[in-house]
N, CA, C and O atoms as a Maestro MAE file, in Angstrom:
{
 s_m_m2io_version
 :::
 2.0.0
}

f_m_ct {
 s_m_title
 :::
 protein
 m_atom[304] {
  # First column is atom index #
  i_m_mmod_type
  r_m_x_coord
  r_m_y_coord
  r_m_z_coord
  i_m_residue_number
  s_m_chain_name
  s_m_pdb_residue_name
  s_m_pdb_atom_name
  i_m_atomic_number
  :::
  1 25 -2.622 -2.372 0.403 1 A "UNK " " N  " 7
  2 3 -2.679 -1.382 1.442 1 A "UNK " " CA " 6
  3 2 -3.241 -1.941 2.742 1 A "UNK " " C  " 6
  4 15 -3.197 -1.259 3.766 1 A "UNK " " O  " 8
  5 25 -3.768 -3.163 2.730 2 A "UNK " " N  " 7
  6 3 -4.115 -3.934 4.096 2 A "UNK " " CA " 6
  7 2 -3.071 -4.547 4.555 2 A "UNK " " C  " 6
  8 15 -2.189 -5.170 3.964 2 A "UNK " " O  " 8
  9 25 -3.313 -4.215 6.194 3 A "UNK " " N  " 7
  10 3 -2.454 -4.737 7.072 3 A "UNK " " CA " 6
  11 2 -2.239 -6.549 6.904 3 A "UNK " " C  " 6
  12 15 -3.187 -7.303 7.122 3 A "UNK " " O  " 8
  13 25 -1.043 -6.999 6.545 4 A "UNK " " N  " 7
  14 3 -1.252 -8.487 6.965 4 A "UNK " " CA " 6
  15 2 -1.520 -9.216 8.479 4 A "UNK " " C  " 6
  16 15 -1.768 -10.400 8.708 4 A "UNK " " O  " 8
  17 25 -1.402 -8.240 9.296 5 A "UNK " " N  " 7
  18 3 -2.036 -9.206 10.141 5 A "UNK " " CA " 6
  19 2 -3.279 -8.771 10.668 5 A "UNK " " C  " 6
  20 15 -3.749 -9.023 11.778 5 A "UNK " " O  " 8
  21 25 -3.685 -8.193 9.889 6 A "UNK " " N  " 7
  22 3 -5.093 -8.508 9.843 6 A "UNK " " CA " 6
  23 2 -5.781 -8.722 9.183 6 A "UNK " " C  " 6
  24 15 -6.977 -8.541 9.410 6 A "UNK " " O  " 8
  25 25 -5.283 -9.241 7.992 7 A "UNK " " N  " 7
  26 3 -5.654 -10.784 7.276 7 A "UNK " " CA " 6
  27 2 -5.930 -11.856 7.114 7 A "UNK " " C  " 6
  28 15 -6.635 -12.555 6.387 7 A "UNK " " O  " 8
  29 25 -4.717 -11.973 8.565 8 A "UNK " " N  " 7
  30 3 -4.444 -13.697 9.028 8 A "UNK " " CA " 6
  31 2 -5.726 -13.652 10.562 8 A "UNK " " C  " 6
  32 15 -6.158 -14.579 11.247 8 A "UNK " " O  " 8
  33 25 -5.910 -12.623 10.601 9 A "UNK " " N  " 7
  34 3 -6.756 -12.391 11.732 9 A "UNK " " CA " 6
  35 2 -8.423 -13.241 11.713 9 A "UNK " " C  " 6
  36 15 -8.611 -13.995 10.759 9 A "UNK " " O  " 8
  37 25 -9.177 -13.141 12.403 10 A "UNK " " N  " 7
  38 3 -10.669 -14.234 12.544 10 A "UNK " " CA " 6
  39 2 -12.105 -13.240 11.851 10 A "UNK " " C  " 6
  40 15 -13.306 -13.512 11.866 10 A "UNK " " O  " 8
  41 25 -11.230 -11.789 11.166 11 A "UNK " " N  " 7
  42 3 -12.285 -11.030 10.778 11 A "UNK " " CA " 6
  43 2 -13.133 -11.361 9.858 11 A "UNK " " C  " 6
  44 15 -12.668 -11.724 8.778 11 A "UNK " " O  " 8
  45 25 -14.482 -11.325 10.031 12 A "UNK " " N  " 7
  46 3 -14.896 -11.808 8.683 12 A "UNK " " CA " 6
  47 2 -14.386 -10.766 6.855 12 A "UNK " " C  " 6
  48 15 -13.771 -9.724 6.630 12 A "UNK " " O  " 8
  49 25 -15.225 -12.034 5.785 13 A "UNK " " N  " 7
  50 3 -14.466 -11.332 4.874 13 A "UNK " " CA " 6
  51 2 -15.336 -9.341 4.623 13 A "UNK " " C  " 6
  52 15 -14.868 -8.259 4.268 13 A "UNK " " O  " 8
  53 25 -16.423 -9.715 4.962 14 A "UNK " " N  " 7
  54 3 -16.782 -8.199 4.914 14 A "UNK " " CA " 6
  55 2 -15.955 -7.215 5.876 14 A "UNK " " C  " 6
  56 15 -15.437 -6.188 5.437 14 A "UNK " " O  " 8
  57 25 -15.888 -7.515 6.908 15 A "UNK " " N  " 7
  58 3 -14.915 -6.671 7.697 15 A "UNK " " CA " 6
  59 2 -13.731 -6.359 7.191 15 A "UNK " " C  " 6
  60 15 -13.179 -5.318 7.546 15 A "UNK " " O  " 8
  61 25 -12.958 -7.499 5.973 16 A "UNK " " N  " 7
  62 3 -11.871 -6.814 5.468 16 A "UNK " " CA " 6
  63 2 -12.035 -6.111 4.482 16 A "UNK " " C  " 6
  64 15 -11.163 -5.393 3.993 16 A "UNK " " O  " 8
  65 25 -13.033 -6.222 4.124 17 A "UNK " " N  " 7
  66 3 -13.403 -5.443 2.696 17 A "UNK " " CA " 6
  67 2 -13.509 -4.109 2.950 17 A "UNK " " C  " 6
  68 15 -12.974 -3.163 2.373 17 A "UNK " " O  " 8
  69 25 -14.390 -4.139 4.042 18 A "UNK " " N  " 7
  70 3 -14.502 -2.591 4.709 18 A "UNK " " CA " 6
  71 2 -13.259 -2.041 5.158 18 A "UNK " " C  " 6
  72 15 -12.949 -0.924 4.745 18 A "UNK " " O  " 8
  73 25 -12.493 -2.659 5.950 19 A "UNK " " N  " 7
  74 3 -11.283 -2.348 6.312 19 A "UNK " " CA " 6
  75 2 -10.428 -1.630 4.977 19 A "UNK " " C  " 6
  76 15 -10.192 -0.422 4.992 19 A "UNK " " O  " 8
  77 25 -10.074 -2.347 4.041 20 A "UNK " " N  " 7
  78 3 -8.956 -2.360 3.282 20 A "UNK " " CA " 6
  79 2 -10.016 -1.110 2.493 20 A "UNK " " C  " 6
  80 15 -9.651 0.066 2.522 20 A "UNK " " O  " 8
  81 25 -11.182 -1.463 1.889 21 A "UNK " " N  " 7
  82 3 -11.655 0.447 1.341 21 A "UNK " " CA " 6
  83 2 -11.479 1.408 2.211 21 A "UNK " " C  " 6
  84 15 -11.586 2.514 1.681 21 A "UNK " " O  " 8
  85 25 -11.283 1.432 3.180 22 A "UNK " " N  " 7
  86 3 -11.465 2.385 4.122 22 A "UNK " " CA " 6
  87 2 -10.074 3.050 3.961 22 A "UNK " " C  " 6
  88 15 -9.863 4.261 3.883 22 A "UNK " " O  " 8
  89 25 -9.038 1.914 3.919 23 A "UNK " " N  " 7
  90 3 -7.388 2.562 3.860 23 A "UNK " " CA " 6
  91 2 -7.327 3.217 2.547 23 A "UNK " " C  " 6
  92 15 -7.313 4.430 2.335 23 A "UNK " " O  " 8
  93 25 -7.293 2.282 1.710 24 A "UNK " " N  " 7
  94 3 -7.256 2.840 0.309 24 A "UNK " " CA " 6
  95 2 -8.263 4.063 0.068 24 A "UNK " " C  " 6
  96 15 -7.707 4.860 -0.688 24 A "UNK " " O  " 8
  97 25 -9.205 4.388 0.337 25 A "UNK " " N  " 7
  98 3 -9.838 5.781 -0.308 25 A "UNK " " CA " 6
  99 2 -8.588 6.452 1.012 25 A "UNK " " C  " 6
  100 15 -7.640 7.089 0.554 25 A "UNK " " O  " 8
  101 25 -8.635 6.342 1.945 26 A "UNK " " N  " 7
  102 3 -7.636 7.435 2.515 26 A "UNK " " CA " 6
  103 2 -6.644 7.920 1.910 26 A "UNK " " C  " 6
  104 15 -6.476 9.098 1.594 26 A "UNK " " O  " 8
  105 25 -5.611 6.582 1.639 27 A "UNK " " N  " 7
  106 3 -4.672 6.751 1.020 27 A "UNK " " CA " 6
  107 2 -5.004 8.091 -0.599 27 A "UNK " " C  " 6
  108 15 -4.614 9.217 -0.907 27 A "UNK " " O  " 8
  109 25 -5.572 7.437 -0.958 28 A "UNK " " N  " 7
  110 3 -6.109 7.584 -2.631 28 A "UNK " " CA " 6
  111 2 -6.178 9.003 -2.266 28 A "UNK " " C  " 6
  112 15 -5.457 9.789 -2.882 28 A "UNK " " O  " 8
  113 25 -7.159 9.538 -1.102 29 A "UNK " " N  " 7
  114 3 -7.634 10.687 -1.165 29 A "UNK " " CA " 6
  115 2 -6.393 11.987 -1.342 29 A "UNK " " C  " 6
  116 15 -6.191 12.909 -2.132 29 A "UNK " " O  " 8
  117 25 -5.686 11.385 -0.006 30 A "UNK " " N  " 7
  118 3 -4.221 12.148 0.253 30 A "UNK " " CA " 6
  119 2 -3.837 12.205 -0.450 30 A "UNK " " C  " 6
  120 15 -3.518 13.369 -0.693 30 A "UNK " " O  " 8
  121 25 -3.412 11.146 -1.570 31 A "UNK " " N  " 7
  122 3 -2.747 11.403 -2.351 31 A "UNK " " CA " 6
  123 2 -3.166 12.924 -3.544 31 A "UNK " " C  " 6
  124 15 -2.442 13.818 -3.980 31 A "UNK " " O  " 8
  125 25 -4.848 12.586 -3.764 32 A "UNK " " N  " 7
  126 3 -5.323 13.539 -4.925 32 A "UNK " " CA " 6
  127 2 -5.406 14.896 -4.030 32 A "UNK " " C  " 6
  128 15 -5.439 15.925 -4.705 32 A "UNK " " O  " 8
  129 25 -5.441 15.046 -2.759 33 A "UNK " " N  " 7
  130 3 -5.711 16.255 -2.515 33 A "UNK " " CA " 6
  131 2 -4.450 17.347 -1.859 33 A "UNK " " C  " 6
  132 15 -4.220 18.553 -1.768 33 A "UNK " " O  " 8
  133 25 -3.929 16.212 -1.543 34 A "UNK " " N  " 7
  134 3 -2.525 16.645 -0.651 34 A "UNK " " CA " 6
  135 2 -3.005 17.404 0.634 34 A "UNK " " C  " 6
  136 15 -2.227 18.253 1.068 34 A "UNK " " O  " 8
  137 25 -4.373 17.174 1.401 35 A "UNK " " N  " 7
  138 3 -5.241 17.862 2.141 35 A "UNK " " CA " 6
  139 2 -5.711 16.769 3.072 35 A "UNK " " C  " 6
  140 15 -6.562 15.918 2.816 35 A "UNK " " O  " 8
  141 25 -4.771 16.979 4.615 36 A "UNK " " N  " 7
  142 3 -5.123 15.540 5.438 36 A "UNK " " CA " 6
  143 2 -6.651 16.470 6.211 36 A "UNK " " C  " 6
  144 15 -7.667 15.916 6.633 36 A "UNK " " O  " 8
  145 25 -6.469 17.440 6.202 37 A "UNK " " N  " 7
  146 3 -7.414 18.141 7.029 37 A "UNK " " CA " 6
  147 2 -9.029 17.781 6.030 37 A "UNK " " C  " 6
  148 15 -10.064 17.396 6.575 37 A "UNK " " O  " 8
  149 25 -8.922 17.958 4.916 38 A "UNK " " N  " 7
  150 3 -9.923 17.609 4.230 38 A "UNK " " CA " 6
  151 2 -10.564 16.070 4.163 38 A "UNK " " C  " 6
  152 15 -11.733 15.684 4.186 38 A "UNK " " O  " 8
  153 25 -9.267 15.342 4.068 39 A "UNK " " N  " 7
  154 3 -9.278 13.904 4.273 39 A "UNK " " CA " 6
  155 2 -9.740 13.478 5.763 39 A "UNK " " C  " 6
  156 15 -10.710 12.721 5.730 39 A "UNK " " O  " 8
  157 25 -9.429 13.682 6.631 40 A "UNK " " N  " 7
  158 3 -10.233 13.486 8.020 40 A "UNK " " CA " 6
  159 2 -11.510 13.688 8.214 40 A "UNK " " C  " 6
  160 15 -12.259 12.922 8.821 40 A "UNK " " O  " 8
  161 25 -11.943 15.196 7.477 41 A "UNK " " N  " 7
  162 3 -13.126 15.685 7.077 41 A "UNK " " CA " 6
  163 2 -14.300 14.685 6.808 41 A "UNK " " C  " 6
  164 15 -15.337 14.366 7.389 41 A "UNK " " O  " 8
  165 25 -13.659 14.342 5.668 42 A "UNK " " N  " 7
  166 3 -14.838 13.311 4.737 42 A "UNK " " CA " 6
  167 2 -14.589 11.571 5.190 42 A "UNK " " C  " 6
  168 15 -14.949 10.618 4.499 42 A "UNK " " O  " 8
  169 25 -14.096 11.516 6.122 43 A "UNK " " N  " 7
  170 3 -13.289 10.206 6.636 43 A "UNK " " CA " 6
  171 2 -14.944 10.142 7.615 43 A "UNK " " C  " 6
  172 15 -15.879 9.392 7.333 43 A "UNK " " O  " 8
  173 25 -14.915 11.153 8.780 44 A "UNK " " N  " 7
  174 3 -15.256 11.616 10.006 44 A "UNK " " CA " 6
  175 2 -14.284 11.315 10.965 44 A "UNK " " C  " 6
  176 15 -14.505 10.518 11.877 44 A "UNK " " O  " 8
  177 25 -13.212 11.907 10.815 45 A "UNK " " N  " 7
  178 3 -12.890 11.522 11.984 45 A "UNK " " CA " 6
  179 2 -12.617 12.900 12.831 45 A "UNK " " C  " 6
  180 15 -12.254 14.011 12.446 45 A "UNK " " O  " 8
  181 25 -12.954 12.359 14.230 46 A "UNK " " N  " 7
  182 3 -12.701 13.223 14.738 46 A "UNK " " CA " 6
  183 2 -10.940 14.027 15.519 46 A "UNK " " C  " 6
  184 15 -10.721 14.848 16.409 46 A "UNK " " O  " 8
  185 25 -10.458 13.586 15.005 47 A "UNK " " N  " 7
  186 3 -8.518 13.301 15.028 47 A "UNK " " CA " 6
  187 2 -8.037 13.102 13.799 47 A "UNK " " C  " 6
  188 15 -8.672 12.380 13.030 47 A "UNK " " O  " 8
  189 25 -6.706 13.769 13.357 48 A "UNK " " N  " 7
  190 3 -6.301 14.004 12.394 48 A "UNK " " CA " 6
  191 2 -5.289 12.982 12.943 48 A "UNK " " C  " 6
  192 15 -4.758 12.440 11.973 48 A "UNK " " O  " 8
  193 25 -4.791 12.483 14.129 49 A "UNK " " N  " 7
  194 3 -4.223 11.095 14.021 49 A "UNK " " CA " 6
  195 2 -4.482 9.887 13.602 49 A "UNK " " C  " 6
  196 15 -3.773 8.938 13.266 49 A "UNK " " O  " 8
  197 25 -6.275 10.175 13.713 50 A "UNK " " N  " 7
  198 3 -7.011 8.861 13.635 50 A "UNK " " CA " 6
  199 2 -6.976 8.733 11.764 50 A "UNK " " C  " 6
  200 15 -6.877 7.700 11.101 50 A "UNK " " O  " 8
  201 25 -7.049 9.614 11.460 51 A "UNK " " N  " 7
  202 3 -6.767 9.691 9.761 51 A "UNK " " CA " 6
  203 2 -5.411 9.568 9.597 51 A "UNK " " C  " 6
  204 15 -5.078 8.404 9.371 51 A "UNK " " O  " 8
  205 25 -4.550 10.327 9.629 52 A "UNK " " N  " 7
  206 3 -3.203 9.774 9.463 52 A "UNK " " CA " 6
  207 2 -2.759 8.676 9.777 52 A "UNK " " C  " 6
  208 15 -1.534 8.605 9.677 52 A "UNK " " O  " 8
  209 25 -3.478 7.398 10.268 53 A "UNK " " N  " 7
  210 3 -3.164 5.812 10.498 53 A "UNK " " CA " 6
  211 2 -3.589 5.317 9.609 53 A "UNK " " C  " 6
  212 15 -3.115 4.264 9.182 53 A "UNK " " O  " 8
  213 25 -4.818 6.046 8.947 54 A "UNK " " N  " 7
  214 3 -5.458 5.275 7.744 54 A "UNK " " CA " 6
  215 2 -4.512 5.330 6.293 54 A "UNK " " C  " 6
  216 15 -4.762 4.701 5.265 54 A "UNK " " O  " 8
  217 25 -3.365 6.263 6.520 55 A "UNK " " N  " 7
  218 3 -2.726 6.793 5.401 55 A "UNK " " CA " 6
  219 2 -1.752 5.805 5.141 55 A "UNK " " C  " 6
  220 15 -1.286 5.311 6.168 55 A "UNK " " O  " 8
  221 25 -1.224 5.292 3.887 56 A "UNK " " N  " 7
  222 3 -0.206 4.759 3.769 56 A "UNK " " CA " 6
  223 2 0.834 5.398 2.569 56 A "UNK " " C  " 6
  224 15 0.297 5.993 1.636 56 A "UNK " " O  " 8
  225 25 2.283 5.278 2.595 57 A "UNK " " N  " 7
  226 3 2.888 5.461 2.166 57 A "UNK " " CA " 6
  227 2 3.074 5.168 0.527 57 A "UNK " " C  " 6
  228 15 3.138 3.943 0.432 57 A "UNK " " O  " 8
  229 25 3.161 5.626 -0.489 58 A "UNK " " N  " 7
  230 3 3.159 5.077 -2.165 58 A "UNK " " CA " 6
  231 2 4.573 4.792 -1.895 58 A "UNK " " C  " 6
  232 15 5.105 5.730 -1.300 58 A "UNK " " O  " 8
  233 25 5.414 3.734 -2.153 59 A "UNK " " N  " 7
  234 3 6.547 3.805 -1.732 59 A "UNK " " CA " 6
  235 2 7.377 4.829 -3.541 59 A "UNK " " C  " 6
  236 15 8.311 5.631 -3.526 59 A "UNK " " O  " 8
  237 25 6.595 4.363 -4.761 60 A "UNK " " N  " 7
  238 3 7.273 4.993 -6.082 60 A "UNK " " CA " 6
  239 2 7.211 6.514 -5.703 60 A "UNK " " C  " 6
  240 15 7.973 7.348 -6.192 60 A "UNK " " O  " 8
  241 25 6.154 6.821 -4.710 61 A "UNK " " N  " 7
  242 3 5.998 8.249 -4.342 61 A "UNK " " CA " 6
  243 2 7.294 9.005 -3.579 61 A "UNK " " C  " 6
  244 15 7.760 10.144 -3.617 61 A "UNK " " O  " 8
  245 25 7.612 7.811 -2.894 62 A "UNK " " N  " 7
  246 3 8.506 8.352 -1.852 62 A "UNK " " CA " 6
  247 2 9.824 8.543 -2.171 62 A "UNK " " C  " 6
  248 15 10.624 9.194 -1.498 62 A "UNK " " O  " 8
  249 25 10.163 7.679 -3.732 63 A "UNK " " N  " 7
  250 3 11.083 7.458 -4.695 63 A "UNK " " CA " 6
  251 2 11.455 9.171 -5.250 63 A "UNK " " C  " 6
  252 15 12.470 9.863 -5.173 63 A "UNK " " O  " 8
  253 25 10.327 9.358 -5.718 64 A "UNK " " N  " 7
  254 3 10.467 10.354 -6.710 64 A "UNK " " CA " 6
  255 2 10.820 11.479 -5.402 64 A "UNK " " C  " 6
  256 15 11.944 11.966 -5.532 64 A "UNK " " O  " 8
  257 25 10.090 11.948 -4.227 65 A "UNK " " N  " 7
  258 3 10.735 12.703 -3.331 65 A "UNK " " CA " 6
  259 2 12.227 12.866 -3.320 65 A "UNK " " C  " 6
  260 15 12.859 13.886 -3.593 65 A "UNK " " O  " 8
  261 25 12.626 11.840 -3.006 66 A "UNK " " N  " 7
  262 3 14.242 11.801 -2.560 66 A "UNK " " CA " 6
  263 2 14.850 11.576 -3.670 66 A "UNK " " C  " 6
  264 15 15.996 11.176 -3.461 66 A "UNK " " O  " 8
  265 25 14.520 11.677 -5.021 67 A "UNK " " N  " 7
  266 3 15.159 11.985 -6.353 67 A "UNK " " CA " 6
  267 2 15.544 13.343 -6.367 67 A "UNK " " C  " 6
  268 15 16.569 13.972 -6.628 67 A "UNK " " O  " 8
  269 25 13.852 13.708 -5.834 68 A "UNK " " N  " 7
  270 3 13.712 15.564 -6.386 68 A "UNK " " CA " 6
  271 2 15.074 16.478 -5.266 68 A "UNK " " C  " 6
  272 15 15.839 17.385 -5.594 68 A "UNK " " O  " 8
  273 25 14.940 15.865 -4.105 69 A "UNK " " N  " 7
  274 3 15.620 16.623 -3.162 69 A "UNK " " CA " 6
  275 2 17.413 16.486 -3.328 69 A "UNK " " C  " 6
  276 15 18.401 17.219 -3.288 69 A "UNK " " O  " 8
  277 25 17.111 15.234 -3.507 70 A "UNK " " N  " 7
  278 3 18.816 14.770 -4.146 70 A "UNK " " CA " 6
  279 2 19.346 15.599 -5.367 70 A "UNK " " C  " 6
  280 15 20.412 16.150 -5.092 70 A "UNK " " O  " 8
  281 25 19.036 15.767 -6.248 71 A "UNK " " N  " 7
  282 3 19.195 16.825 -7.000 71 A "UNK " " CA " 6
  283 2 18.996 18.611 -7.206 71 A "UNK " " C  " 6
  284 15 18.926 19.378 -8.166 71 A "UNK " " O  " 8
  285 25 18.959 18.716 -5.856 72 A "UNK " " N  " 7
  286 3 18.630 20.196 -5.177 72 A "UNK " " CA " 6
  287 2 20.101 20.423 -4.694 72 A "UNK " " C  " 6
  288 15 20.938 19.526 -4.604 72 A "UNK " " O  " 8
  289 25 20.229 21.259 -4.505 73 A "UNK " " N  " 7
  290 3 21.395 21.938 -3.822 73 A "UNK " " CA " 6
  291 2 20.772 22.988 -2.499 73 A "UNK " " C  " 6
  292 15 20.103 24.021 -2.465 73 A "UNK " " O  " 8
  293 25 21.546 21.882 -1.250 74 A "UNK " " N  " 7
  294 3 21.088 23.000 0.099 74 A "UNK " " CA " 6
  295 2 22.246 22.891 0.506 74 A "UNK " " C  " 6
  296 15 23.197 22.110 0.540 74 A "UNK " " O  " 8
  297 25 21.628 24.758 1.074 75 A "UNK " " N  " 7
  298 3 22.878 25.232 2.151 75 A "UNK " " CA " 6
  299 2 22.619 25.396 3.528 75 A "UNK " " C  " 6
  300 15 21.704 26.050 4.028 75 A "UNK " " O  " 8
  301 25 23.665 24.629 4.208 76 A "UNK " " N  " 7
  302 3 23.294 24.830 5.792 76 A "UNK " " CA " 6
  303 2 24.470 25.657 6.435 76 A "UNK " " C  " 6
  304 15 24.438 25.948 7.631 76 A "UNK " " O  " 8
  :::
 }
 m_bond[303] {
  # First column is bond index #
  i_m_from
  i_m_to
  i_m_order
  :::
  1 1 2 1
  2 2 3 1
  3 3 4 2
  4 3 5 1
  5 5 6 1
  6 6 7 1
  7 7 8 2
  8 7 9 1
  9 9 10 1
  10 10 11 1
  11 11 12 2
  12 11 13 1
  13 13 14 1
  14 14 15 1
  15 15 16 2
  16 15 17 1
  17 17 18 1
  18 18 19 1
  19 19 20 2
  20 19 21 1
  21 21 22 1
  22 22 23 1
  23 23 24 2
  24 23 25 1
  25 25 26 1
  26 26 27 1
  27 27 28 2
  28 27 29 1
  29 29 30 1
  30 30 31 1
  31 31 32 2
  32 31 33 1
  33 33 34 1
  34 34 35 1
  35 35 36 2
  36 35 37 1
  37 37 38 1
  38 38 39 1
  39 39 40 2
  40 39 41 1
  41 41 42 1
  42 42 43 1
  43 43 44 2
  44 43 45 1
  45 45 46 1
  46 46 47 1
  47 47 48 2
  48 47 49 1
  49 49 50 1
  50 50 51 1
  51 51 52 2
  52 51 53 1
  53 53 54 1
  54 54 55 1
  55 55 56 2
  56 55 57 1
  57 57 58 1
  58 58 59 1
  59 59 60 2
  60 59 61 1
  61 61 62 1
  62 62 63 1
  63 63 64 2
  64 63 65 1
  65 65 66 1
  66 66 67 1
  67 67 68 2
  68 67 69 1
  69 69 70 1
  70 70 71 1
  71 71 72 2
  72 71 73 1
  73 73 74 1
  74 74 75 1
  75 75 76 2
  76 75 77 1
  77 77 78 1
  78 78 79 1
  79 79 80 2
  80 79 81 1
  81 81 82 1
  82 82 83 1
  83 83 84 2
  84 83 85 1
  85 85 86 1
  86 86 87 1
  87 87 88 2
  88 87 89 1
  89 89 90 1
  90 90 91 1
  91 91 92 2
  92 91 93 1
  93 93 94 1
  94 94 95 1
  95 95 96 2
  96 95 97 1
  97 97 98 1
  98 98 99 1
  99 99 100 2
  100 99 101 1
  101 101 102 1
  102 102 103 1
  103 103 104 2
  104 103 105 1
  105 105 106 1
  106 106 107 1
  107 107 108 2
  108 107 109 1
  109 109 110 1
  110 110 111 1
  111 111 112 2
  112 111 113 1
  113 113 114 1
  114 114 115 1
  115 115 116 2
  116 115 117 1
  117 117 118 1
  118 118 119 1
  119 119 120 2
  120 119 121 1
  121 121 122 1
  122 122 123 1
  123 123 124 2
  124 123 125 1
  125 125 126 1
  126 126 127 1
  127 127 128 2
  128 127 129 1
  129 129 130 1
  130 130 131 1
  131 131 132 2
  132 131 133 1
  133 133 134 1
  134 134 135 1
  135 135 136 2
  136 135 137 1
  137 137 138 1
  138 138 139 1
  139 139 140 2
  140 139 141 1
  141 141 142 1
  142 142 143 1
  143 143 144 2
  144 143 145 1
  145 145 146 1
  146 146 147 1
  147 147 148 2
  148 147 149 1
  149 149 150 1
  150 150 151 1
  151 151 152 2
  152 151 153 1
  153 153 154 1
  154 154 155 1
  155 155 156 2
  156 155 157 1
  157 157 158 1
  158 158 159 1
  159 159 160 2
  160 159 161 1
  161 161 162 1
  162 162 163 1
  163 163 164 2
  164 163 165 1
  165 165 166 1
  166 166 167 1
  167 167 168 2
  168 167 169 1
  169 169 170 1
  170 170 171 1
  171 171 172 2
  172 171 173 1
  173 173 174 1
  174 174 175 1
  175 175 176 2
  176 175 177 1
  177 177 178 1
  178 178 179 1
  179 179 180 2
  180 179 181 1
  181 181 182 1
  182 182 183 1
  183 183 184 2
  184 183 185 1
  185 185 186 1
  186 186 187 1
  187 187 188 2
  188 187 189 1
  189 189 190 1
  190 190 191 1
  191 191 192 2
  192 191 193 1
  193 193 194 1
  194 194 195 1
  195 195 196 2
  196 195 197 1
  197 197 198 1
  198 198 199 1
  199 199 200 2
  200 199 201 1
  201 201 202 1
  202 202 203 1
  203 203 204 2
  204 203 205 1
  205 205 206 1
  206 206 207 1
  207 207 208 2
  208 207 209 1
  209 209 210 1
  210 210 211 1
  211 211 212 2
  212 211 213 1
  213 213 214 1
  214 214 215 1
  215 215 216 2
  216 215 217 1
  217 217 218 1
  218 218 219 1
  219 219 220 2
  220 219 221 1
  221 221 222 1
  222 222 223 1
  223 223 224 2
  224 223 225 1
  225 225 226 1
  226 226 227 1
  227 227 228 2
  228 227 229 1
  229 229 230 1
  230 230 231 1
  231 231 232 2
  232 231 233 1
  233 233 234 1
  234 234 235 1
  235 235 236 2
  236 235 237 1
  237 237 238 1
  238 238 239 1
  239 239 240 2
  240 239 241 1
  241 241 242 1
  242 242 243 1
  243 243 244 2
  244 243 245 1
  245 245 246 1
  246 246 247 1
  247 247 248 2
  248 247 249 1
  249 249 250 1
  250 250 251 1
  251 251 252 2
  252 251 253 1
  253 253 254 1
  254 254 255 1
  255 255 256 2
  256 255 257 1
  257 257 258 1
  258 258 259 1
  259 259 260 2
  260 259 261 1
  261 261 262 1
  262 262 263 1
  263 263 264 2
  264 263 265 1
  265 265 266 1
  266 266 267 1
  267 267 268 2
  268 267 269 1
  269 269 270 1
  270 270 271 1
  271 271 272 2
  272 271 273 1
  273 273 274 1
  274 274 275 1
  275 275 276 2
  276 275 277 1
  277 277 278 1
  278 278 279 1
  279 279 280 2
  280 279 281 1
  281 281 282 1
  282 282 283 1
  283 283 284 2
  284 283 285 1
  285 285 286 1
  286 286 287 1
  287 287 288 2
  288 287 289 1
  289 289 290 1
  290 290 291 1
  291 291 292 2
  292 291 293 1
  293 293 294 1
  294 294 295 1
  295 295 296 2
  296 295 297 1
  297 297 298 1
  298 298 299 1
  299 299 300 2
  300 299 301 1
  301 301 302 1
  302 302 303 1
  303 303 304 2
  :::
 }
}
């Protein structure tokens, strides 16, 4: 869930450590709560953009979405 280039970057290794927990409980959180408003909450942030950058995508997550919808029937 860490950015690679800021990996390759001059940060020290605690800074990535902090970094990359910081994404992952976001991620993690969103995922268990389905609640970005809650997740910003306990983040602190004061922007629900600034939390939604921390978020990353499950891509098996994003799988099963466009399974579920693909097998729906819509009418437009």
């Amino acid at each position: 869930m860490c950015s690679e280039k800021l990996l390759v970057s001059s940060a020290s290794p605690d800074a990535l450590k902090l970094y990359c927990a910081r994404h992952t409980f976001g991620t993690v959180a969103m995922a268990e709560t389905r609640n970005p408003g809650l997740v910003k909450e306990v983040m602190a942030h004061e922007s629900l953009d600034t939390t939604m950058g921390y978020l990353h995508p499950d891509t098996a997550q994003i799988k099963i979405v466009i399974d579920r919808l693909n097998q729906q029937k819509y009418v437009m």
